[in-house]
C-alpha positions as CSV (number, residue, x, y, z in Angstrom):
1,X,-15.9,20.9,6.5
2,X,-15.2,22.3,9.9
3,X,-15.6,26.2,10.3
4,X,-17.7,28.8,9.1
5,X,-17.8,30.6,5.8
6,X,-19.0,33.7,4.7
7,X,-20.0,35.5,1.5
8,X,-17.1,38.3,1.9
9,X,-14.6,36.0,2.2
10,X,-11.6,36.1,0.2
11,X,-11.1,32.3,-0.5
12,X,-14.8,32.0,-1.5
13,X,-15.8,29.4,-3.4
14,X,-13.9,26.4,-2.1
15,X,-14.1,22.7,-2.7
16,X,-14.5,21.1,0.5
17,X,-13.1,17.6,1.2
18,X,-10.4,15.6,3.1
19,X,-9.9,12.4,1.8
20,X,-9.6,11.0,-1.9
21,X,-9.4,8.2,-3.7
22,X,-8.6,8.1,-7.7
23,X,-5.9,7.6,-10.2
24,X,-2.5,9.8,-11.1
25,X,-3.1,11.8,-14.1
26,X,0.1,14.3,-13.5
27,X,2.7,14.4,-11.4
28,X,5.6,16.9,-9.9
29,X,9.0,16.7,-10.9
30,X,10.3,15.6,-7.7
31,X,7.8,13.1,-7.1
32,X,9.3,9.7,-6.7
33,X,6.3,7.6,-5.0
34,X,4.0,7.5,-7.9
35,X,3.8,7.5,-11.4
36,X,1.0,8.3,-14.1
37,X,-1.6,5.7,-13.6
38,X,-1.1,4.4,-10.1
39,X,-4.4,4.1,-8.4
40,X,-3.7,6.3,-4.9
41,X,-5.5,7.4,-1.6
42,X,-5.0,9.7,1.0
43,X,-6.0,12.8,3.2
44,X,-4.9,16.1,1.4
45,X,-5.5,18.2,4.4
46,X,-2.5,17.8,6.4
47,X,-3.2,19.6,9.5
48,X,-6.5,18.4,10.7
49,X,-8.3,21.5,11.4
50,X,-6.0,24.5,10.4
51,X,-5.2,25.6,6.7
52,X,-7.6,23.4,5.6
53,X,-6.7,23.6,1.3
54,X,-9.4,25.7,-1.1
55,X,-9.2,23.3,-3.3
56,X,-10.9,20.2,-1.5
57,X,-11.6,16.8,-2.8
58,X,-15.2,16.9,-3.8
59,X,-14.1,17.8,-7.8
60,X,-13.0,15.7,-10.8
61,X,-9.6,16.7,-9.8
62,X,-7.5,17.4,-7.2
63,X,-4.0,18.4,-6.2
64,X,-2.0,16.7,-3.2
65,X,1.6,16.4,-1.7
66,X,3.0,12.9,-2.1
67,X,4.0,12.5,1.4
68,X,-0.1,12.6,2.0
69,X,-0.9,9.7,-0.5
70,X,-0.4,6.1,-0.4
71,X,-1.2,3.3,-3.2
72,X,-4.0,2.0,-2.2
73,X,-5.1,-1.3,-0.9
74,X,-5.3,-3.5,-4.2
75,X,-8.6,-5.4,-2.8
76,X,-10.6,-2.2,-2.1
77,X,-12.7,-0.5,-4.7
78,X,-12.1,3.2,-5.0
79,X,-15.1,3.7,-3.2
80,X,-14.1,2.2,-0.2
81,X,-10.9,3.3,-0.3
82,X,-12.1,7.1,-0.1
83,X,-13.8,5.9,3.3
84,X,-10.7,5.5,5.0
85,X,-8.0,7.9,5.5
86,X,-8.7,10.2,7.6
87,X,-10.9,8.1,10.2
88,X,-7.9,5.3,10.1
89,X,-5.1,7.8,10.6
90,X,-6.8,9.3,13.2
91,X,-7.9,6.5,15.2
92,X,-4.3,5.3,14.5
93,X,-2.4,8.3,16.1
94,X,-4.5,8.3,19.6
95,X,-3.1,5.3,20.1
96,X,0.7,6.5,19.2
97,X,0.1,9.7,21.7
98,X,-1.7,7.0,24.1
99,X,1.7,4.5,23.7
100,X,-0.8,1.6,23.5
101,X,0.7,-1.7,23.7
102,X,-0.8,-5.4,23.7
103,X,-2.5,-6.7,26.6
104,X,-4.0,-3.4,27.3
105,X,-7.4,-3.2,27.7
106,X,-10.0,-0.5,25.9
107,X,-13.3,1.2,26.4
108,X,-14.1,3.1,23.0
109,X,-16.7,5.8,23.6
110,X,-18.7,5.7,20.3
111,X,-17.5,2.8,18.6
112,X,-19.8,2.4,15.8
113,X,-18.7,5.7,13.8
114,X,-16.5,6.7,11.0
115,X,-13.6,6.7,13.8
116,X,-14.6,4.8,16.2
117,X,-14.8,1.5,14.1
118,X,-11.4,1.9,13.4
119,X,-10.3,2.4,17.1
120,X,-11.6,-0.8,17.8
121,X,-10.4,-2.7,14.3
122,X,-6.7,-1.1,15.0
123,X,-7.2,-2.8,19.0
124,X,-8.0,-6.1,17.9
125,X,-6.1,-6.9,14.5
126,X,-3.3,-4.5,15.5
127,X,-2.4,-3.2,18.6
128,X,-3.5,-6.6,20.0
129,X,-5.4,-5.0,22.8
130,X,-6.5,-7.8,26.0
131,X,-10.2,-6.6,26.1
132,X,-12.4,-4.3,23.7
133,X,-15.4,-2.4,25.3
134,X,-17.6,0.0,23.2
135,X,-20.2,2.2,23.3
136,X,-23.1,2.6,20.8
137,X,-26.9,2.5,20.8
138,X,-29.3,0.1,20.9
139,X,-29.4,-1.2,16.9
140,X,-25.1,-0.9,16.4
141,X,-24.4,-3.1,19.4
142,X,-24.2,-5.8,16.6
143,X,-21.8,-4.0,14.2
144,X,-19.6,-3.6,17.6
145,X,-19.6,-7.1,17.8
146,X,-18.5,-7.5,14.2
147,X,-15.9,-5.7,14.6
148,X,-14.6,-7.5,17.8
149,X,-15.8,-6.2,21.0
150,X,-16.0,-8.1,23.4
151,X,-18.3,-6.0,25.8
152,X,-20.4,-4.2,23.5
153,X,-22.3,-1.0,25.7
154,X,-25.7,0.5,24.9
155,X,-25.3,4.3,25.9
156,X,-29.3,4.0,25.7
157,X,-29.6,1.8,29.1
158,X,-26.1,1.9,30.7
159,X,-23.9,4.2,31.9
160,X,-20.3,3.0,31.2
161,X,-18.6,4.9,34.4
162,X,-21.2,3.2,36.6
163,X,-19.6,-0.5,35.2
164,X,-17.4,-2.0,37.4
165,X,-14.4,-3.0,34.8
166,X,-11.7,0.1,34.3
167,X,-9.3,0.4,31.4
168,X,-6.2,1.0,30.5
169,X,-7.0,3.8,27.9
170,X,-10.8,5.5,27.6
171,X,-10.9,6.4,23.6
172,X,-13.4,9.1,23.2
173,X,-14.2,10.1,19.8
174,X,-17.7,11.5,20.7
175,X,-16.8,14.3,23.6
176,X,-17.3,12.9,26.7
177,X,-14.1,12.9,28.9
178,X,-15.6,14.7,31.6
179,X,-16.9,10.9,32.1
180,X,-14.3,9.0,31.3
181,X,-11.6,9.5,33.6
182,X,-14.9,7.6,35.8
183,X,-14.0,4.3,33.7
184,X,-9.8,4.2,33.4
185,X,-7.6,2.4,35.6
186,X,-5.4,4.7,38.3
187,X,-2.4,4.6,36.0
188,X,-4.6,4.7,32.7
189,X,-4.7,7.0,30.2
190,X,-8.0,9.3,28.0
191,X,-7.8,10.1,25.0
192,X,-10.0,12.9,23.2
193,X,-10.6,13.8,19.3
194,X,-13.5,16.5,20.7
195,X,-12.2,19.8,21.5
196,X,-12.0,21.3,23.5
197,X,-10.8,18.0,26.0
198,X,-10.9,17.7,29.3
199,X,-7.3,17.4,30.8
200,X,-5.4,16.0,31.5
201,X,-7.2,13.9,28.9
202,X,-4.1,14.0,25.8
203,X,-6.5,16.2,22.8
204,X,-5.2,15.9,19.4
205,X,-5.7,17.3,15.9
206,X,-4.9,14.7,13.4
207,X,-1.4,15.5,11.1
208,X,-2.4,13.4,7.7
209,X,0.5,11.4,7.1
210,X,0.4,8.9,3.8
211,X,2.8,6.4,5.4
212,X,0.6,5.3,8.0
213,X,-1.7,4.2,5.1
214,X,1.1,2.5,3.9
215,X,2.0,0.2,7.0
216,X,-1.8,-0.7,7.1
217,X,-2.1,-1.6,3.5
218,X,-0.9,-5.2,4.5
219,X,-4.2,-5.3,7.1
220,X,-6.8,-4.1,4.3
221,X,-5.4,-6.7,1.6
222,X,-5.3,-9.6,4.3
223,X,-9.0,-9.0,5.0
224,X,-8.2,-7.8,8.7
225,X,-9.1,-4.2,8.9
226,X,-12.0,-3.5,6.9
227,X,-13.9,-0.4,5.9
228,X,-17.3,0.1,6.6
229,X,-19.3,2.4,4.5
230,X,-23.3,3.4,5.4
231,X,-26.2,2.3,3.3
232,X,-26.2,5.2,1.3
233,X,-22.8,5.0,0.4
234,X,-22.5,5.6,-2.4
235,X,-24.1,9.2,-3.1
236,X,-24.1,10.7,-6.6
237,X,-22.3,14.0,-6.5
238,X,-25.8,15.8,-7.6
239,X,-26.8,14.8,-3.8
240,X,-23.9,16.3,-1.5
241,X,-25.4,18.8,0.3
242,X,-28.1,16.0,1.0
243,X,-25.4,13.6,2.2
244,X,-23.8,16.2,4.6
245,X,-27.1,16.8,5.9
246,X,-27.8,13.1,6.5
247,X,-24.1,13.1,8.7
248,X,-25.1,16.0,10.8
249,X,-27.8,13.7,11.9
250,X,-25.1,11.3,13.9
251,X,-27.4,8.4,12.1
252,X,-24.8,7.4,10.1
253,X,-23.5,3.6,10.1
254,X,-19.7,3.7,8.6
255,X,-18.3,6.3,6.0
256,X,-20.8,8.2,3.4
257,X,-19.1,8.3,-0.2
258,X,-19.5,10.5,-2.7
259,X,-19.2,8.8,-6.2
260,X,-19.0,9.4,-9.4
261,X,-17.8,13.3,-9.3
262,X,-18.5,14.3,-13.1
């Protein structure tokens, strides 16, 4: 959860969470999508930062609009399913505000995260990107290379902007685009998920949106994009406020799960 909370507050307690992954038990009576019993995933936060719900996903149960859901890949356990939404649709839409086309090149600015792995995934098996660069230290330059990068960068020993290779979009999902207008071609573009972005970097606030889910279903069931989930993945719900400790860390390798809720 993003933001502060305090004891006077109104809304207290919440359920935090974005993303979700389960099976129908009930639905609306204008819901055409789904039925009882179709196994569905999603991000139930809409807009990104702002009027985040009370009423989370980290419960037995939760309550979503169907244009946030998708059915989810038929391959993917639940558990990996719940890794993905909102790092996938959020990777995915930098690249629509970006207008990212094949035989573009990319330099990812902390490629080995929840986002960033799908930044590069999406540039490879997607967008069809010319050349992948990325940026990670020392022991996830491997992962990077798993995932398709062709110039794997460790932050540790190199700086990027000093490399001589520019790019047609700089991805940053790790706040640093003070630096990388230094690495993107004259008529390149930067993209930011940190606020507050450096312009004219483009800065943007995921809108959850279950059809984008939908389009990359065929990617996840063909074994192209792939969701990568950290060692600890997955965490019993009697060990959250462990977990979330263990994120603000930034060790974290892939998505941390929490599974089973009671």
């Amino acid at each position: 959860m993003h933001g502060e909370f305090k004891d006077t507050d109104p809304h207290l307690p919440i359920v935090p969470g974005y993303d979700v992954a389960g099976i129908v038990v009930k639905v609306g009576g204008e819901v055409k999508k789904f039925k009882v019993g179709d196994e569905v995933y999603g991000d139930i936060n809409e807009q990104g930062l702002s009027n985040l719900k009370i009423h989370g996903t980290l419960s037995e149960y939760t309550i979503a609009e169907e244009r946030l859901l998708a059915h989810k890949p038929s391959n993917l356990s639940f558990i990996e399913a719940a890794s993905i939404p909102l790092a996938l649709e959020t990777a995915n839409e930098g690249f629509e505000h970006a207008h990212f086309s094949a035989g573009k090149s990319i330099l990812v600015l902390g490629g080995a995260g929840g986002v960033g792995n799908y930044v590069i995934q999406l540039a490879k098996q997607v967008y069809k990107a010319s050349k992948i660069a990325a940026t990670a230290s020392t022991g996830k330059l491997e992962l990077l290379r798993e995932l398709g990068v062709d110039l794997p960068i460790d932050y540790t020993k190199e700086n990027f902007e000093d490399l001589p290779e520019k790019y047609d979009l700089v991805y940053d999902v790790v706040g640093q685009g003070d630096r990388a207008f230094k690495a993107v071609k004259e008529d390149g573009k930067v993209v930011t998920i940190v606020p507050p972005g450096h312009p004219p970097a483009m800065f943007f606030v995921l809108t959850s949106k279950g059809s984008i889910l939908e389009n990359l279903r065929p990617y996840f069931e063909s074994g192209k994009l792939k969701p990568i989930l950290d060692a600890k993945t997955p965490v019993p719900f009697s060990q959250v406020i462990e977990a979330i400790s263990y994120l603000e860390t930034s060790r974290a390798t892939g998505k941390v799960v929490v599974y089973p809720i009671p």
